[in-house]
C-alpha positions as CSV (number, residue, x, y, z in Angstrom):
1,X,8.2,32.0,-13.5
2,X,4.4,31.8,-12.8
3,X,2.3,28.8,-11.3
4,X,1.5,28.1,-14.7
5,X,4.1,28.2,-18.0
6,X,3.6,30.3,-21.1
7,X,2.8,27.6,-23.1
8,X,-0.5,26.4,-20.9
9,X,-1.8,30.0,-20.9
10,X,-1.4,30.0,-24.5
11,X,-3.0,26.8,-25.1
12,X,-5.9,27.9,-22.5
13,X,-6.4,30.4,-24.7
14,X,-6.2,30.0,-28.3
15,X,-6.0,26.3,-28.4
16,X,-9.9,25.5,-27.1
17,X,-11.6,27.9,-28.5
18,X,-9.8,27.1,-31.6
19,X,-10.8,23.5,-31.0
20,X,-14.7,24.3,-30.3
21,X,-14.3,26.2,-33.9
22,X,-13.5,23.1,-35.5
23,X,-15.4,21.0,-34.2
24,X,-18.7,22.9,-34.7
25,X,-17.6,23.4,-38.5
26,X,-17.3,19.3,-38.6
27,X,-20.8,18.3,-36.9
28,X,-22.7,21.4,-38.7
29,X,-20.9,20.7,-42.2
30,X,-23.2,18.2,-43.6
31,X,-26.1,20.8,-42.6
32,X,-25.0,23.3,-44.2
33,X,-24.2,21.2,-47.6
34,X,-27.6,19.9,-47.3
35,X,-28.9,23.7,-47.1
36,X,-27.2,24.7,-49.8
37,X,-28.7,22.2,-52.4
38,X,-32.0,23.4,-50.8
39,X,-31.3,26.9,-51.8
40,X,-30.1,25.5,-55.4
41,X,-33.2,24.1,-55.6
42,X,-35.6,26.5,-55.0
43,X,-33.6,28.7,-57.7
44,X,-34.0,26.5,-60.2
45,X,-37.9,26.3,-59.6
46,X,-38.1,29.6,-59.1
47,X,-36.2,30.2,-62.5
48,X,-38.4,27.7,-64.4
49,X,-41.5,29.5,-62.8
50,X,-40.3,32.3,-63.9
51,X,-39.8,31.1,-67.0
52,X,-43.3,29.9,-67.6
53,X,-45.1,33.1,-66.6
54,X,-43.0,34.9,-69.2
């Protein structure tokens, strides 16, 4: 057996990077939510613009 087990190097290397995944998906989630109403937004003005020039 090695100076380290099996179970540390696979935590060392799926477990953090999994965690830094998660965690950058919770803080960036309500950024992303509020950049999506954005773009919902702009379509609907966009459509209604559209509308009038018609």
């Amino acid at each position: 057996m090695g100076a380290m087990p099996e179970w540390t190097m696979l935590l060392a290397n799926v477990g953090f990077p999994s965690a830094v995944a998660v965690y950058l998906l919770l803080r960036f989630e309500k950024q992303i939510a509020a950049q999506t109403l954005a773009i919902e937004d702009l379509t609907r003005k966009l459509e209604t613009k559209n509308e009038e020039d018609n």
